[in-house]
Structure formats: structure tokens, C-alpha cells
C-alpha positions as CSV (number, residue, x, y, z in Angstrom):
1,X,-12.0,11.8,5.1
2,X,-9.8,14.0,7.8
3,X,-6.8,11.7,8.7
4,X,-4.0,12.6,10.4
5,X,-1.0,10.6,10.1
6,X,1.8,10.4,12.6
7,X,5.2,9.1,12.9
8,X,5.8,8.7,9.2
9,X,2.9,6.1,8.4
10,X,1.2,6.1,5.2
11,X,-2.5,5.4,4.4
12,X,-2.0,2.9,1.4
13,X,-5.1,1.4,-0.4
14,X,-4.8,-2.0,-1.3
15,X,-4.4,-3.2,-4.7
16,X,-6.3,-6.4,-5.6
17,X,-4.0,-8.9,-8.4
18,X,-5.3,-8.8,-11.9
19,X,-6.4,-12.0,-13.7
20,X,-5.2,-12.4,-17.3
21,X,-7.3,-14.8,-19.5
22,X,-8.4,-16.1,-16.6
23,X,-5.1,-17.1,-14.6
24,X,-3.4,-15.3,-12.2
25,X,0.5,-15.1,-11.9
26,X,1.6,-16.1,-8.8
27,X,5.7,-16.5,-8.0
28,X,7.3,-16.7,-4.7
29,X,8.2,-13.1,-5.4
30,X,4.4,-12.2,-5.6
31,X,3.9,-13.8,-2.2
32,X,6.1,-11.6,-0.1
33,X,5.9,-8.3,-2.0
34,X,2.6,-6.1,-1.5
35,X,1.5,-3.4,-4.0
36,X,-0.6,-0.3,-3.0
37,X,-1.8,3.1,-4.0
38,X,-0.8,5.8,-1.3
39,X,-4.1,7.3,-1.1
40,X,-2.8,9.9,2.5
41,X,1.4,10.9,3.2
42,X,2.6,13.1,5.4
43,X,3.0,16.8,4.3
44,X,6.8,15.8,4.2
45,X,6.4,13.1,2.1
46,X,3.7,14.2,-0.5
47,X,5.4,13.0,-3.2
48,X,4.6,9.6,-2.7
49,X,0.4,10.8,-2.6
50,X,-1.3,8.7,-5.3
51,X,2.0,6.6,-6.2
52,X,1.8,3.0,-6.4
53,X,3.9,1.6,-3.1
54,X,6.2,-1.9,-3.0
55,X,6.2,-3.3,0.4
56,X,6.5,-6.8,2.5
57,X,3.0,-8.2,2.6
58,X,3.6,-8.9,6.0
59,X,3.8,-5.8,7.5
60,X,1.3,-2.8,8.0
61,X,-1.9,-2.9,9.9
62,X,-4.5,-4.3,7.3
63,X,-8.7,-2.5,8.3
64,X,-11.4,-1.3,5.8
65,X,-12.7,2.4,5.7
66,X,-15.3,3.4,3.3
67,X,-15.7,0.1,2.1
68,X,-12.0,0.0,0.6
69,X,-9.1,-2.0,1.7
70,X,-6.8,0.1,3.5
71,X,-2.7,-0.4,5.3
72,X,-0.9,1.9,7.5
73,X,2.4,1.4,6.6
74,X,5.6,2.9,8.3
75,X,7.7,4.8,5.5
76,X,10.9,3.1,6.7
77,X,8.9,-0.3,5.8
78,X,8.6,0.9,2.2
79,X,10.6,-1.1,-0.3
80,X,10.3,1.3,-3.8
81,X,7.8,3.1,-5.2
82,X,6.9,3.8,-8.9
């Protein structure tokens, strides 16, 4: 895939919640706060490639590519990273 991002967005693949015995967790927390894998930065942000991104579920622009779940998100939008 040759993306090119501008203006300090990221291409962050969605990450789908995991059920445990069967239930899923859900707290008002949950609801606002998204979780992704950065799968494309900007050269001046590499270090965030591949790291699992915290951001308001809200925001972003939400399409598929590839069959996959993808969100631009601005990096100023970006609540932590791990």
C-alpha cells in the first residue's frame, strides 16, 4: 500500500474488543476511548508505527482498505500511546 499522509494524520487500524468467557467489558470509560494499531506515521513520527494508539472514539474518519478497518487520525487528537 503507497500512502502518503499529510498534515500530521496517522493511518490507525482498528482494534476489535476481546470477549472473555464469553462477556465483554464495557464501562463508560470503554465508550469514549478508542484503541488502534498505527499501521502508517509520518517520517517524523515513526515512532508511533506499529504502537497501539488511545484516542476519543469520536473522532477520525472511520473507511475500510483491504478489507481491514482503518481511521485517519490527527496526531494532536492522540490521547497516549503504549
Amino acid at each position: 500500500m503507497a500512502i502518503k499522509l499529510l498534515n500530521n494524520y496517522l493511518l490507525v487500524k482498528k482494534v476489535e474488543e476481546k470477549e472473555t468467557d464469553g462477556f465483554k467489558t464495557v464501562s463508560a470509560i470503554n465508550e469514549l476511548i478508542g484503541k488502534g494499531q498505527c499501521s502508517f506515521a509520518p517520517d517524523e513520527h515513526s515512532y508511533l508505527f506499529d504502537k497501539t494508539i488511545y484516542f476519543e472514539k469520536s473522532l477520525g474518519t472511520e473507511f475500510e482498505i483491504e478489507g481491514q478497518k482503518v481511521k485517519f487520525i490527527k496526531l494532536e487528537d492522540i490521547m497516549g500511546y503504549e
